[in-house]
C-alpha positions in Angstrom: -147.1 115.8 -94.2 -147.1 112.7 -91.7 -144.9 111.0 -94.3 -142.8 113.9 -94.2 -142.6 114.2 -90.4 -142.2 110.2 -90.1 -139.0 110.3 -92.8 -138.0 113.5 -90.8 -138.3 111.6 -87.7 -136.5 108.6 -89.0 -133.6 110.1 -90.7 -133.2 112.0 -87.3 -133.3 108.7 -85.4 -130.6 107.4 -87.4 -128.5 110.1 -87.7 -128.6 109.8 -83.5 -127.9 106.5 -83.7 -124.0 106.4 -83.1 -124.4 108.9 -81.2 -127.0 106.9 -77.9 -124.7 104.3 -79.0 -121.7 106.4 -77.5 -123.8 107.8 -74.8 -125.4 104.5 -73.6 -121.7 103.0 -73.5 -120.4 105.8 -71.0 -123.4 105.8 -69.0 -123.0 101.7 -68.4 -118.8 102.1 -68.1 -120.0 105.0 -65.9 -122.0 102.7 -64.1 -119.9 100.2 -63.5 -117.3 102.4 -61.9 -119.3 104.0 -59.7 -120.7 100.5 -58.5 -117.0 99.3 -57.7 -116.5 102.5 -55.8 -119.4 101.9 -53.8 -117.9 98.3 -53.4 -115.0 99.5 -52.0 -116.1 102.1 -49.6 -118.6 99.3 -48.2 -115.7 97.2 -47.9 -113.4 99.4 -46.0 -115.6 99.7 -42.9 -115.6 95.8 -43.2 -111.8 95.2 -43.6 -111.7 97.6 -40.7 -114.0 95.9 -38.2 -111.1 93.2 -38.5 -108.6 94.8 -36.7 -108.5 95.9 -33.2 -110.2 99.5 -32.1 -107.6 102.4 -31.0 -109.9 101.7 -27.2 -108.7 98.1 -27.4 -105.6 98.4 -28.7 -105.3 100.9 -25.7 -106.8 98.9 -23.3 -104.0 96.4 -23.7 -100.7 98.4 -24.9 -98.0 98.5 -22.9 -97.0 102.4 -21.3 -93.7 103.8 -21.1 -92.8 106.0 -17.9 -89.9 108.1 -17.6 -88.1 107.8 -13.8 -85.1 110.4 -14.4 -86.5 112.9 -12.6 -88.4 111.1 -9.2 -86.4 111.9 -6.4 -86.2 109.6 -3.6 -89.2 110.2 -1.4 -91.4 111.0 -4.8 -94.3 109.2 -6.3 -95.4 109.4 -10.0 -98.8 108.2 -11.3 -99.0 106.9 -14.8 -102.5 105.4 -16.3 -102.2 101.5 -17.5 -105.5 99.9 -19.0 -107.0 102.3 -17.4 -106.0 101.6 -14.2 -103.6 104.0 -11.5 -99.9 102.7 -11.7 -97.7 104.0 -8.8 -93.8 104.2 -9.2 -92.2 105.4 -6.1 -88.3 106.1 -5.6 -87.5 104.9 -2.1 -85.1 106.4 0.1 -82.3 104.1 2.0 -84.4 104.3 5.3 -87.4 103.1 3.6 -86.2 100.6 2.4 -84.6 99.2 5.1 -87.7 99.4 7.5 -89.4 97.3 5.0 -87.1 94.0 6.8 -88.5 94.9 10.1 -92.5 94.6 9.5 -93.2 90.8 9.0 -95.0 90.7 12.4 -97.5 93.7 11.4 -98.5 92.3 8.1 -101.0 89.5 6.8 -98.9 88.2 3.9 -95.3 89.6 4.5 -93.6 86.9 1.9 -96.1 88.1 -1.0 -97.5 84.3 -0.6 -101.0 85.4 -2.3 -100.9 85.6 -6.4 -100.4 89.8 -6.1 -97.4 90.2 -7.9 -95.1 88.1 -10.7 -92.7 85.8 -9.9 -90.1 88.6 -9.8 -91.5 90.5 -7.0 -91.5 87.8 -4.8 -89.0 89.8 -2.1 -89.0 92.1 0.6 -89.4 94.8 -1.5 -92.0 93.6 -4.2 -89.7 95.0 -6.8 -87.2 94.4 -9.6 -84.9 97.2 -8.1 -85.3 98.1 -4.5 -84.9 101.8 -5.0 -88.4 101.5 -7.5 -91.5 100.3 -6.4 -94.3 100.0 -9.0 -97.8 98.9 -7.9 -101.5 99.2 -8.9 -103.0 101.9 -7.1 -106.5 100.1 -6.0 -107.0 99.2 -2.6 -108.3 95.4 -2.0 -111.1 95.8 -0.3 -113.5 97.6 -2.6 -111.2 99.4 -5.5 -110.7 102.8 -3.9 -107.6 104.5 -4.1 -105.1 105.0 -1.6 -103.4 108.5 -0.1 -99.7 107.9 0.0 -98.6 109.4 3.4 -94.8 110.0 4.2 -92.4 112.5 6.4 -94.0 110.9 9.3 -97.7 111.2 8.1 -98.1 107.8 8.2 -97.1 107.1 12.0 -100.8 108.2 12.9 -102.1 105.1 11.6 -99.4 102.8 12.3 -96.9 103.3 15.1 -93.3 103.8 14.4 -93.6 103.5 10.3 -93.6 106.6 8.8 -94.1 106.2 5.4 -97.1 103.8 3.3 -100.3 104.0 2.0 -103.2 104.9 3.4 -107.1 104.0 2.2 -109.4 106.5 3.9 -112.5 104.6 2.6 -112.5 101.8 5.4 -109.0 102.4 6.6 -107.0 100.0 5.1 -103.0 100.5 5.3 -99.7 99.3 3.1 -96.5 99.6 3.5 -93.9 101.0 0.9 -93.8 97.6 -0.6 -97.5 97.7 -1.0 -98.4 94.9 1.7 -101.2 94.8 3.6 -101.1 95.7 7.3 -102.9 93.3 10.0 -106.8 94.5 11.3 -107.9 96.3 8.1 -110.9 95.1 5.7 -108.4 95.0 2.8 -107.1 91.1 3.0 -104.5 90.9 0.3 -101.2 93.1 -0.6 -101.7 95.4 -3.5 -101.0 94.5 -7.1 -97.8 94.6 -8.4 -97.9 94.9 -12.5 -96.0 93.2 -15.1 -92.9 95.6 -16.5 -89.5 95.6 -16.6 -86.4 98.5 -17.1 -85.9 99.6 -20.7 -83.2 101.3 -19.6 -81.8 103.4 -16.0 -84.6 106.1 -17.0 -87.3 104.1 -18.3 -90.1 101.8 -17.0 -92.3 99.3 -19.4 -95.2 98.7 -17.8 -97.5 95.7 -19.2 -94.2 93.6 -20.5 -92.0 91.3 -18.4 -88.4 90.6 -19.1 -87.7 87.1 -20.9 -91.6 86.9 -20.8 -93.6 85.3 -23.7 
C-alpha cells in the first residue's frame, strides 16, 4: 500500500510539476512588479520634496491687483507674502499737499532704504495718482487706520488725510512718511511692483528689474 501511495504521490508530483513551474514564475514576475510600484510611489514623495511647497511658492509669488474700480479717495488692501499691501487712489488735493509737509516730517526725501529706487519722490510712487505701501507701522508692526475727509486733522493740524497708528500714535502722510514726535522713526515701506497695464498692479516685480 505505501508503494502504492508513494507512486501515487509521485506520479501526482510530477504531473504538478509544469504546473508550480507556471505558478512560481507569476508569483516572482508578480513580485517583481509590485516591488517597482512600491519603488515608485516611495520615490514620488522624494522627487516631490525637491520642488518648492504651494506655502513657499506663495510666500514668494508675486500678486496681481486690479485698480479699475478705486475711486479717488479709496483704499484697497491686497495680501503679499503675507503681509497688508495698501493701494490708494489719491485725489488732486492730496497730492498736492504732499509738497508742502517737508518741515513736519523726519525723512521727507525718502533718504532711509524704505522704498526702491523708483519711489524716491514726493509722492513715493511710480504714478502720483497710486500710492502702494506696506501696511505695518515702524515702530512695532501694528497696522495703521487710514483717516481722511478731514479725520486726520485731529492728529495733525491742517492735513486732512494720512495714516494713523492707534497703538503708540504714530502718523503718515498719504505718501506714507513718517510725521515728527512719534515712536515710529522711519517712513513706511513701499514694495517692489510695477503697472501691467492702466488697471493692473504687480506687486513683488519691478520694471527692467532682474
Amino acid at each position: 500500500m505505501s508503494n502504492v501511495s508513494t507512486d501515487a504521490n509521485d506520479s501526482s508530483n510530477a504531473e504538478s510539476q509544469p504546473e508550480n513551474n507556471t505558478r512560481r514564475r507569476f508569483l516572482t514576475v508578480a513580485t517583481s512588479v509590485v516591488g517597482g510600484v512600491g519603488a515608485v510611489g516611495a520615490a514620488v514623495p522624494f522627487i516631490a520634496s525637491w520642488n518648492p511647497s504651494i506655502k513657499a511658492k506663495a510666500a514668494g509669488a508675486d500678486v496681481e491687483a486690479d485698480i479699475s474700480k478705486i475711486e479717488p479717495g479709496q483704499l484697497i488692501r491686497v495680501i503679499w507674502r503675507s503681509k497688508p499691501v495698501w493701494i490708494a487712489r489719491r485725489t488732486p488735493e492730496t497730492i498736492a499737499s504732499l509738497s508742502g509737509l517737508a518741515d513736519k516730517l523726519k525723512d521727507p526725501d525718502s533718504s532711509e532704504e524704505q522704498q526702491p529706487e523708483f519711489a524716491k519722490n514726493v509722492h513715493r510712487s511710480l504714478k502720483e495718482e497710486y500710492l502702494v505701501l506696506v501696511g505695518i507701522c515702524t515702530h512695532l508692526g501694528c497696522s495703521p487706520q487710514h483717516l481722511k475727509d478731514g479725520a486726520f486733522e485731529q492728529y495733525v493740524e491742517g492735513v486732512s488725510e494720512g495714516f494713523f497708528c492707534p497703538c503708540h500714535g504714530s502718523k503718515f502722510d498719504m505718501a506714507g512718511r513718517v510725521f515728527q514726535n512719534v515712536p515710529a522713526g522711519l517712513n513706511l515701506v513701499v514694495p517692489p511692483y510695477t503697472f501691467i497695464d492702466d488697471n493692473t498692479i504687480l506687486i513683488g516685480s519691478e520694471e527692467g528689474a532682474a
